[in-house]
PLY file of the C-alpha trace (Angstrom):
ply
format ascii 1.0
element vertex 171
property float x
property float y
property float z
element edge 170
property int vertex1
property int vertex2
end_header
-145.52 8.69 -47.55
-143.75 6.66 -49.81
-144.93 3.60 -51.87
-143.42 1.13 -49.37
-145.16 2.36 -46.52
-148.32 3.14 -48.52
-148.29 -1.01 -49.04
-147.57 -1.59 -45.21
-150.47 0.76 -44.07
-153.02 -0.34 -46.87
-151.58 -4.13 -45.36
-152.69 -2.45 -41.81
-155.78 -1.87 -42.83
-157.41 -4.67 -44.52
-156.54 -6.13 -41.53
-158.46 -4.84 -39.58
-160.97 -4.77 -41.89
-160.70 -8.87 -42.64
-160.54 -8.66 -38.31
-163.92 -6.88 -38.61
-165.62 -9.12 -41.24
-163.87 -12.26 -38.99
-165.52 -10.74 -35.82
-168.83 -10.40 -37.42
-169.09 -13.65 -39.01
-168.77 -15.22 -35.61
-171.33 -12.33 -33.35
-173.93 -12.89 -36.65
-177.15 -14.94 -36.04
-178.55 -15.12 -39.03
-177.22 -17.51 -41.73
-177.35 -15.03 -44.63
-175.49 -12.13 -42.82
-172.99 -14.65 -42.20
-172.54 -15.44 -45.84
-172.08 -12.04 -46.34
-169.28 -11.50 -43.45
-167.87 -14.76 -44.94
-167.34 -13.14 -48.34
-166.16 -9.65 -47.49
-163.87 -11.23 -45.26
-162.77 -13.47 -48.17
-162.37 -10.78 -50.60
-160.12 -8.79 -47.67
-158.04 -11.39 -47.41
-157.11 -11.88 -51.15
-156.56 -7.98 -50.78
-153.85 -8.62 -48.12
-152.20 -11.61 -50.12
-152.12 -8.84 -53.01
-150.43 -6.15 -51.31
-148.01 -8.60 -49.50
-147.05 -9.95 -53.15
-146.80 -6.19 -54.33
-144.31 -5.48 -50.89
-142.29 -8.15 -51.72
-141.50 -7.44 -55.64
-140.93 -3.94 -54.21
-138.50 -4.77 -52.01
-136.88 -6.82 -54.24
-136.80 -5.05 -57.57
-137.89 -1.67 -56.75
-140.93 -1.63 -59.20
-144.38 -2.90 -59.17
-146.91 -4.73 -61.29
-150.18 -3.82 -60.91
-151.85 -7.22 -61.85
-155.32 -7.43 -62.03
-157.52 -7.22 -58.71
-160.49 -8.67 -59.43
-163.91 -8.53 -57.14
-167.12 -10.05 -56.27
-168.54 -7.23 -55.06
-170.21 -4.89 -58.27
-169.34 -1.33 -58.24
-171.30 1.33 -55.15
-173.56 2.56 -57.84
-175.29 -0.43 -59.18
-175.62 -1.31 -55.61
-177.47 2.13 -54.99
-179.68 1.01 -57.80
-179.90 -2.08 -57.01
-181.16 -1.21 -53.52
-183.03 2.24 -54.55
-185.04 -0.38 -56.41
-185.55 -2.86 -53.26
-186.88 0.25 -51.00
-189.09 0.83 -53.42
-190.82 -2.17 -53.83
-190.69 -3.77 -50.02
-192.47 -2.71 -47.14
-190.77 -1.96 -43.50
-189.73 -4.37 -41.74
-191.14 -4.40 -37.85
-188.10 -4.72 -35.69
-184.41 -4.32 -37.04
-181.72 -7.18 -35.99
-179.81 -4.91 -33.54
-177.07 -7.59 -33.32
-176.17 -7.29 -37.19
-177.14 -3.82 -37.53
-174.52 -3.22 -35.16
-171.42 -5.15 -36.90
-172.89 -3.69 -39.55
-171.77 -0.39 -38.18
-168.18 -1.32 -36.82
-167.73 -2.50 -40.99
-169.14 0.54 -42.35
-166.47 2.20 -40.33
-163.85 0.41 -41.30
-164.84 0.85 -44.97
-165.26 4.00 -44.62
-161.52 4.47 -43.39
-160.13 2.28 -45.40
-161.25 3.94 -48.36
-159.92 7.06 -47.46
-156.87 6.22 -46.90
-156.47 4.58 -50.46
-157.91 7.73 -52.06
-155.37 9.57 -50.23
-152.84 7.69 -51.69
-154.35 7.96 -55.35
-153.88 11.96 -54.57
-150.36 11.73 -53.15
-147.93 8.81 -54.74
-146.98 9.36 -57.91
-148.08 7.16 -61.03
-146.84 3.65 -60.07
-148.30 4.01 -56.56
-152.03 5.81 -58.11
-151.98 3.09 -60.47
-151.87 0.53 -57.74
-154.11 1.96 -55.26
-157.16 3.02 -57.81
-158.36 -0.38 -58.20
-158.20 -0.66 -54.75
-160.62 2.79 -54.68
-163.27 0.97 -56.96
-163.32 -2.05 -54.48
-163.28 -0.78 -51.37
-166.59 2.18 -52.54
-168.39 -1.56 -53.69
-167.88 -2.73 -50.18
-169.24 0.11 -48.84
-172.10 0.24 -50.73
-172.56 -3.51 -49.85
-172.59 -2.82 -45.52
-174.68 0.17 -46.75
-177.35 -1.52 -48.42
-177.29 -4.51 -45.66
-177.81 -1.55 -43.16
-180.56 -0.32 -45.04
-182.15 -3.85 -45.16
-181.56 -4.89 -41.72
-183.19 -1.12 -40.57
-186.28 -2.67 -42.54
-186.08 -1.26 -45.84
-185.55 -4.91 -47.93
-185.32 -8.27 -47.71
-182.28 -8.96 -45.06
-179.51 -9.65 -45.98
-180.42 -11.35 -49.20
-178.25 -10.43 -51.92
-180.11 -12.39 -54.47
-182.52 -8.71 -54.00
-179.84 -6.73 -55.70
-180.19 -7.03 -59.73
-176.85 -7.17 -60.30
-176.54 -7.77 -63.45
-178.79 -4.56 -64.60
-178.47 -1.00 -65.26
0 1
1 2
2 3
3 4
4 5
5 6
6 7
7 8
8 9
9 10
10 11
11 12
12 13
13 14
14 15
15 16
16 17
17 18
18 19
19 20
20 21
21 22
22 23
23 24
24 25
25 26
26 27
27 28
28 29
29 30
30 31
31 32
32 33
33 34
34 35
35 36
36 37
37 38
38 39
39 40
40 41
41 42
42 43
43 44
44 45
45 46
46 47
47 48
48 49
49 50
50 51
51 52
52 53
53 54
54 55
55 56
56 57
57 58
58 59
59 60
60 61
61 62
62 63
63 64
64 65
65 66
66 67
67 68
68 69
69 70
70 71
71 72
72 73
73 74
74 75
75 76
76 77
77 78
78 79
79 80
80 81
81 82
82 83
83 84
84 85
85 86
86 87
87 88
88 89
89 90
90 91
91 92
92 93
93 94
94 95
95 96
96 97
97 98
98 99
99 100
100 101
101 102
102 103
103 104
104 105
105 106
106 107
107 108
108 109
109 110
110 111
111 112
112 113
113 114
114 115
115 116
116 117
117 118
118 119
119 120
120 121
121 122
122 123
123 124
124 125
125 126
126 127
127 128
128 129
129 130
130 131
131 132
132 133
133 134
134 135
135 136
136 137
137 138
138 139
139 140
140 141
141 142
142 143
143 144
144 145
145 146
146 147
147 148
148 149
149 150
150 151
151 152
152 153
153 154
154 155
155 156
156 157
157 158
158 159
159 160
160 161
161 162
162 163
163 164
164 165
165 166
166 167
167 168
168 169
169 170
C-alpha cells in the first residue's frame, strides 16, 4: 500500500469509527456516556479533517507535513492506572447498563481495528508515511483504553461513566 491509499483507508476508518461514536451518542441513555460518545466522536472527526488536509497536500505536492495531532484522550497506560486504581477502591455495581455496555462493544471493535490498521502502516510505509501514522498509534491505544475502562465501569467495576474517576493528571 502506498501513502495515498494508506490516507484514504485510515479516512475509511475513522469513519466508521466517528459513525460508531455518532450511533452511540444517539442509542445512549445515560447523560455521561453520552458525553463520552460526544467527545470520541469529536476527536474522530478532527482525525478525518487531518488526514483529508494530509490527502490533499499529497496530491498536490507529493510530500507531507506531519503537523501536530493533538488529543484529549491521555495515553492507554495512565488510563490502566487510572482505572486499576478505581477497581480497587469501588465496590460492584448490581446490574450493568446492557444498552451502553453494548455500544460499548461495537466501539471497542472499531478501536480495536482501527488501530491495527495504523500499526500496520507504521510497519510497512516508509519514513514519511511511519512518521504520519505513529501519532495516530498513540491516539487511537488512548481510545481504546478509554471504551475499555467505560466497559469495565459499566460491568460494575467503577463509577459509570464518570471520567472525573480517572486521575489523569498522575503517575
Amino acid at each position: 500500500m502506498n501513502l495515498e491509499e494508506a490516507i484514504k483507508t485510515s479516512i475509511e476508518y475513522e469513519n466508521k469509527v466517528k459513525a460508531c461514536y455518532d450511533e452511540a451518542l444517539e442509542q445512549a441513555t445515560d447523560e455521561t456516556a453520552k458525553k463520552v460518545f460526544r467527545m470520541l466522536a469529536l476527536e474522530e472527526q478532527a482525525h478525518v479533517d487531518y488526514l483529508e488536509r494530509r490527502l490533499e497536500e499529497w496530491q498536490s505536492t507529493g510530500k507531507i507535513t506531519v503537523d501536530k495531532l493533538d488529543t484529549t484522550v491521555p495515553d492507554s497506560n495512565k488510563i490502566d492506572r487510572s482505572m486499576t486504581a478505581v477497581e480497587e477502591s469501588l465496590q460492584a455495581k448490581s446490574k450493568p447498563n446492557e444498552v451502553e455496555l453494548d455500544l460499548l462493544n461495537k466501539a471497542l471493535e472499531a478501536e480495536r481495528t482501527t488501530s491495527g490498521f495504523y500499526k500496520k502502516m507504521v510497519q510497512e510505509l516508509d519514513a514519511e508515511g511511519k512518521r504520519l501514522f505513529e501519532r495516530f498509534v498513540e491516539i487511537e491505544e488512548g481510545h481504546l483504553g478509554i471504551v475499555q475502562a467505560e466497559i469495565s465501569a459499566v460491568s460494575g467495576f467503577g463509577v459509570w461513566f464518570d471520567m472525573k474517576e480517572f486521575d489523569l493528571s498522575g503517575g
